[in-house]
Structures are given as C-alpha cells and as structure tokens.
N, C-alpha and C positions, 0 to 999 in steps of 0.2 A: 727865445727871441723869435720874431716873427721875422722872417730874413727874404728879401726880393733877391730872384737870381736870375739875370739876362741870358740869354744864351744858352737856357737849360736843354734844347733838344739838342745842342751839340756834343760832342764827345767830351770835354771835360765839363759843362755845365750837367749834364746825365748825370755826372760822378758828385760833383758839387751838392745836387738835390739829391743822392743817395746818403751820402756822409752826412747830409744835416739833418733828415729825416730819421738817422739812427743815432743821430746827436741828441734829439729830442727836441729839434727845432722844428718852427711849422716856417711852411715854403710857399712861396708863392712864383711862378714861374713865371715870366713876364716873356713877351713873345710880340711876333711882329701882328697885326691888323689880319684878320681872317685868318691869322696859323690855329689850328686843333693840337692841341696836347697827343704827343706820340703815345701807343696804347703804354709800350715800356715804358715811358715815364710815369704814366700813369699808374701803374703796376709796381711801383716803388711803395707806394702809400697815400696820403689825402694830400693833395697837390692841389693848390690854389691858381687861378690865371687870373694875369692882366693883359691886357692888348695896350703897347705903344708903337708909335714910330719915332726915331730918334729927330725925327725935324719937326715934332710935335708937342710943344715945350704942354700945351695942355691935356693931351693924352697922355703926358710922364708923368707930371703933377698927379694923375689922380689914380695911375698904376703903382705909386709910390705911398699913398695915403693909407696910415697906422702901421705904415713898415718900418720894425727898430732898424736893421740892418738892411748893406745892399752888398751878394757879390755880383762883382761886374764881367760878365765871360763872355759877351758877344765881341764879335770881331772877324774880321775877314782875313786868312791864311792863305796866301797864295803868292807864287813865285809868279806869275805870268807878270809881264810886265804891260800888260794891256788893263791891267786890274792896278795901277799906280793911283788914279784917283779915287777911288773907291775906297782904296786901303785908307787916304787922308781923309777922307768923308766920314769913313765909320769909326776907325781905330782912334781917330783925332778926335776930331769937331764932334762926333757921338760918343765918346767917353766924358767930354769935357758938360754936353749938356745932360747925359744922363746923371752925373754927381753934380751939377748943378742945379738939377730937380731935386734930386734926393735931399739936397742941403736944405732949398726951399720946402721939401715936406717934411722940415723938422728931424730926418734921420741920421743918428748920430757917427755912425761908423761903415765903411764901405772895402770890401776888397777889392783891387782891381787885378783882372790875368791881364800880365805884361807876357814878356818869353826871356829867357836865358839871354837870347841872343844879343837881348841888349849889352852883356858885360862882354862881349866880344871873343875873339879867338885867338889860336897861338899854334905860331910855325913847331914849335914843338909838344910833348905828349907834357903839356902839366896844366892840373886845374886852374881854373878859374874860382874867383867867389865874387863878392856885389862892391867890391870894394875898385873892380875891376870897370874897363867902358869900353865901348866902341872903339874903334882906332880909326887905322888908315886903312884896315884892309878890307876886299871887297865887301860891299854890303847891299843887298838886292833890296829893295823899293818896301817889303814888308820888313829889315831890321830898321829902317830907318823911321818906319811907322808907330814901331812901337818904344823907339826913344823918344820921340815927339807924344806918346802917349801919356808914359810913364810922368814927362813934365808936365804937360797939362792936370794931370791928376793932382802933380803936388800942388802946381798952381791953384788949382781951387780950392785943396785944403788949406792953404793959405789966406785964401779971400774970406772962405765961409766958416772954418772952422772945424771942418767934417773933418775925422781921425779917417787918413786913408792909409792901406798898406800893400803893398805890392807884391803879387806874387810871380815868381817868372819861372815857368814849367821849364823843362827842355825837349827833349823830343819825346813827347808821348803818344805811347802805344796800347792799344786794346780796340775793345767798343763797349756798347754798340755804341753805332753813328747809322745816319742818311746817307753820307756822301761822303766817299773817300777824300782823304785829308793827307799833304804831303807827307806828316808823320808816319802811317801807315802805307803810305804809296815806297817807300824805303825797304821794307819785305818783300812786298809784291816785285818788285823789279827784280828784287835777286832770284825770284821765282820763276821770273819771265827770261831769265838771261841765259839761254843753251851754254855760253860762255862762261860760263860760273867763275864771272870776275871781279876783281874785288880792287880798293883804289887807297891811296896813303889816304892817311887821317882820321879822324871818328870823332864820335860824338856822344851824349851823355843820352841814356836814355832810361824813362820812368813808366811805370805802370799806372794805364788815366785813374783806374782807382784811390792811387797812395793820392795822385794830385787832387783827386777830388777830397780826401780828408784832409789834405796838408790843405786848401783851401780853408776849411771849417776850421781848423787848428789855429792858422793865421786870422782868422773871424775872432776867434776865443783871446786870443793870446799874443796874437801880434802886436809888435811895438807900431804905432803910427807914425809914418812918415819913411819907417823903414821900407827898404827891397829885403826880400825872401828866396831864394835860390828852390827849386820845388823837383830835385832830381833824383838818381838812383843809381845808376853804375855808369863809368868813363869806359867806353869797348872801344877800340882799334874796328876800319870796318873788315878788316880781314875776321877780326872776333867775332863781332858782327852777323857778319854773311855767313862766319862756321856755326853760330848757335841758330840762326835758318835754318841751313844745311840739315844740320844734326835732326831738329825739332822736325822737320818736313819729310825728315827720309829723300832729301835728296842731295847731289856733289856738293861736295866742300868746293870752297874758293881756290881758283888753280893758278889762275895768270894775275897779278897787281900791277893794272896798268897807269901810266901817271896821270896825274889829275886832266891835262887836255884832253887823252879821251873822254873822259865823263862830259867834257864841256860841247865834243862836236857828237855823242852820242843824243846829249838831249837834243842840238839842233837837229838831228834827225827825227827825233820825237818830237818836237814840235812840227815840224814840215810833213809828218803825218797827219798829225792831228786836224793843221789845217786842208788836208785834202780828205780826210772823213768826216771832219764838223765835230771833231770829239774832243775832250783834253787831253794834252799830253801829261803824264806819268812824270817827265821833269825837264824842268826848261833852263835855260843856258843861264838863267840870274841865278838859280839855283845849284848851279854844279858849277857855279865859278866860286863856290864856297869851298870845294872839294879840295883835299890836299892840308886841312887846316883841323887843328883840333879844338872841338868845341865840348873839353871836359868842366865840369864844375865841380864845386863843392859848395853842400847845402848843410854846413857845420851851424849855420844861425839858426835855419829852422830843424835842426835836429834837434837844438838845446830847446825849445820847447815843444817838444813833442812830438813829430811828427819823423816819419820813419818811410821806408822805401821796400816794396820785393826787387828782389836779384834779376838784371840784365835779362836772364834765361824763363823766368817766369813773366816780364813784360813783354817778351816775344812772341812764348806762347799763346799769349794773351789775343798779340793782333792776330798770330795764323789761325788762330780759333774763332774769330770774325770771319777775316779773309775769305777761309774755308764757307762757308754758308752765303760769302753775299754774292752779287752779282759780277764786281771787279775782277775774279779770278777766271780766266775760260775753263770750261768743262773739261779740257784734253787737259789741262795741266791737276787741277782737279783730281781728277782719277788718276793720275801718275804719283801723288803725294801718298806718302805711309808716314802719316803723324801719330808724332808721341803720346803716351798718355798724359803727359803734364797737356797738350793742346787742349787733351777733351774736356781736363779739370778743371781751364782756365774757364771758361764759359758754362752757367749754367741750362740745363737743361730745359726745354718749354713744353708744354703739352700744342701738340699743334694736329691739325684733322688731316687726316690721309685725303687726295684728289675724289677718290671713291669707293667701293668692295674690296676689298683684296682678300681670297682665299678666304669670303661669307663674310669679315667683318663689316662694321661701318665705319669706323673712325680709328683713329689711334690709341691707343693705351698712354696712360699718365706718363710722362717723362718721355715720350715715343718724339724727336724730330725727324722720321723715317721722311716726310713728305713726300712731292711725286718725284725725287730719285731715287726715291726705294731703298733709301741707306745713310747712315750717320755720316757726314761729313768729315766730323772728326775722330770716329772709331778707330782710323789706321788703316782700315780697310779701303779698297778701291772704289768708287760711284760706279753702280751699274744702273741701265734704264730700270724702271718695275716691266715686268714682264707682260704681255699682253693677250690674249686669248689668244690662240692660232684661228686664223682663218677657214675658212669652207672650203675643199679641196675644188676647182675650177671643175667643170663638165667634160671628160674626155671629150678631146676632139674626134669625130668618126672620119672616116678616110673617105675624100670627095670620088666622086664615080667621075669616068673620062667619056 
C-alpha cells in the first residue's frame, strides 16, 4: 500500500514510517508547509513528502492523491492549559478535515492516534480496556481533546464511508524526537528530583517502537470502527521510578508523597518557567491526574498481532535519548552510570568528531564520541575532550625600586 502518515517527524509517527517501510509499504510523510524531512527519517529508507496545512482543504486534497491509506499521528500533547485551543484546532477540527480529504481523495482506509486516556482511570490498581470511558474524574483540557477526536473520526466514517480505526497508545516512551514530549518528560523528572520521590498511582507504559508497529498491524488488520488499546506493562510509580533508579545508576524512590504534593510541585514549576520563558516539566492539569491509576489492557490488539517489550526495556529506551539530547543538564549527565540495556536500546550513528583529536580527523564508524569526548550511554561518566595546554606565561622579572 502506498500509506500517507501525518505527523511522521514526531516520536510515534518516526515509528509508524519505520514499521511500514519494513512492512513493505511505501510512505509518504506529509508535513507542515516549508518543514524538511528530518535526516533520521530520511535515513529509514525512500520516504516520500507532501506539504499540507490542516486549514487548507486544497493543499490536503493533493498531499493525499494516489494515497491507498492514511495514518493519522499529528496532534498536539500538552498539559499547559494555555494550549486549550490549540488542542481543539488540531486534535479536533484537523482530524476531522484531514479524513475528510482523504475520503474525498478516494482513500479507503485510515488510522487515527487517539491516547488511552480516553478509557479513563481508576482509584484503584485494575486495568482498564476500550470497553471502558471517561468519567468524572479529573481530566486536563488534552483528555478531553481526544474524545472529542476519537468521535469526530467516527463521525466521518459515517458520512463518507472511509474504514477508520483507532488506536490509543498509552504512555510512550523512547525516541528519537525534536522536542520533549510529557511522555518522556516522566524519567526526566525523577532524574531531576534530589528527593527521589515517588507518588500513589501509575500508569501503563509502551515502547514508541511496538506502537509504531501496533500502528501498521492496526492498518493490516484492524477491525473499522473499532478502538485498539496500543500498550505494554501497568507499573506502580514507585516501579516506575525504581526501574529509573535501577537503569540510571541512581537512588531508588525513598519518600511516597501524596498526590497534592505533585500538584503544588508542578505549580512551582510552572512559576519557574514563567520567570525564565521556558516550559515547565509539568503543570498542575497534569499532576491533578496523579494519585489515579491509568493501567490498561490491550487483549484486542494482541489477538491480531501485535505485541509489546517489557516496562524495563521502554525505559531504557527514553534514558538512551535523554542521555544524548539537550533536556538533561550536563551535571546530572555525568553523575548517571547507565545500564547496558540503555546503550542497546539506541542504535548507534556514525557522527564527525568537532576536530584532530590525538592526528585523527573524524570519527570511526559507530563512534558517537562527539565534542564530549564520551558515549553517553557507555555507563561511564561525560568528561570535556581534553584540550592542548597552553604556553607557560613569561616569568614576571622583579621590578627595580
């Protein structure tokens, strides 16, 4: 099949054009108006572009023409609650016209990324599955976005025709990515927390890999009209923050404080944010989730085929990002002694040293040495590269009186 995927620079659409290009499908990445194809993406295999904008019903129409399928992965993730329209602009009204183009350009079948969230949570430790919805409990401005997504989808399979099927990840972890993403911002924190503190509740979490095959699986195989659960193991965050711990070589979780700290933690991290201009790490819609367990079971798309790695190797996963991108500061960085499962989880790139080092020019094959002089994720510590010694100054002679 000749399959359009939205959203493909993102961390699950990445995955989505990797699983279909070793499906044996050809891909076409469809992107926003002047975006470049990431080199990574491109580095997958022969990767097709269209340029749309989702308020552009003629620029869809012709990024969508000779396309059998579509998955749908763009969307906007974010707890700030200053991103509330945004969320309904894209997640909504851009879901509903992008498969409304696709219908009009004749293609027959479409996947759309919902999220778990939508089947909702539970005061106590027991899964969930699709059979499940939203309730009454708290729900921040992006779970509401993508129930309102999930029915515009059906809605226009009903109008037009188009077999759509839904898939709804849970908390996925790995990369690469651009831009950290709440999924991934979930390690990071417990990384950043001297306090090695851990809170009631947990959550299901998957590796972006499996979701990006469980995508293509549901493309093949998916019943239309149905939801797909697209998860991997239910952890406590105390499990959680100890398979961190473990994988980072740093403390295990000490104190379990109750869910209102997390809620007036992130208010401090927002009221950072806004006095440096930065994002916060996590904001008060999103830690008023805290406390609640958001386990699933994905028994529908297991029966046709699709499958999960273990809790412990989706971890790995994102600290073997983490480790190399910009998100993580350097002191913390160099304090980390990561597992070999970290280094496994990522593979290696040929990348060019800053300059000489010790007469070379370049890097050897496999080498991510770059200018910190050191694998990230070897286990070992980031030291600088070392730098010539300088010219010893001109003794000073002793002034006459």
């Amino acid at each position: 099949m000749r399959v359009a995927v939205t959203g493909s620079t993102g961390l699950v659409g990445h995955h989505v054009v990797a699983a279909a290009l070793t499906g044996g499908h050809e891909v076409v990445a469809v992107t926003r108006p002047g975006r470049r194809l990431p080199q990574r993406l491109l580095a997958l295999g022969e990767v097709g572009q269209a340029r749309a904008s989702l308020t552009d019903r003629v620029s869809l129409a012709r990024a969508f023409e000779g396309v059998d399928a579509l998955v749908h992965c763009a969307a906007v993730y974010s707890y700030d609650a200053a991103a509330t329209a945004e969320l309904a602009d894209v997640n909504v009204a851009g879901t509903r016209a992008v498969l409304e183009a696709v219908a009009a350009a004749g293609v027959t079948r479409a996947v759309v990324t919902s999220s778990a969230v939508t089947r909702g949570s539970s005061l106590q430790p027991l899964p969930r599955d699709e059979r499940h919805h939203l309730g009454t409990e708290p729900a921040p401005a992006y779970y509401a976005s993508k129930v309102r997504q999930e029915q515009a989808a059906l809605d226009v399979a009903e109008s037009t025709g188009l077999e759509v099927v839904l898939a709804l990840p849970t908390v996925v972890l790995g990369g690469p990515y651009d831009r950290l993403g709440p999924s991934n911002a979930i390690v990071l924190r417990y990384l950043l927390d001297p306090t090695r503190s851990t809170y009631p509740g947990g959550c299901n979490v998957v590796d972006a890999r499996d979701v990006g095959a469980g995508h293509v699986t549901l493309l093949e195989r998916g019943e239309p009209g149905e939801r797909y659960l697209l998860g991997g193991e239910d952890v406590s965050w105390r499990t959680l923050h100890g398979l961190v711990a473990d994988l980072a070589g740093v403390g295990q979780p000490v104190l379990e404080l109750p869910a209102g700290a997390a809620w007036l933690a992130a208010g401090a991290a927002e009221a950072w944010a806004r006095l440096t201009s930065s994002s916060p790490l996590s904001t008060r819609e999103e830690a008023s989730t805290v406390g609640r367990y958001y386990w699933y079971a994905s028994d529908r798309a297991l029966g046709i085929g699709y499958a999960a790695r273990p809790a412990r190797e989706a971890v790995a996963a994102s600290l073997a990002w983490l480790a190399i991108g910009p998100d993580l500061p350097r002191f913390v960085r160099e304090s980390l002694r990561l597992a070999p499962a970290v280094r496994a989880a990522r593979p290696l790139e040929p990348r060019a040293l800053p300059g000489p080092v010790g007469g070379g020019t370049g890097s050897a094959p496999g080498s991510e040495t770059g200018a910190e002089g050191g694998d990230p994720s070897s286990g070992r510590p980031l030291t600088p590269r070392r730098r010539p010694p300088r010219p010893a100054p001109p003794r000073r002679r002793p002034s006459r009186g």
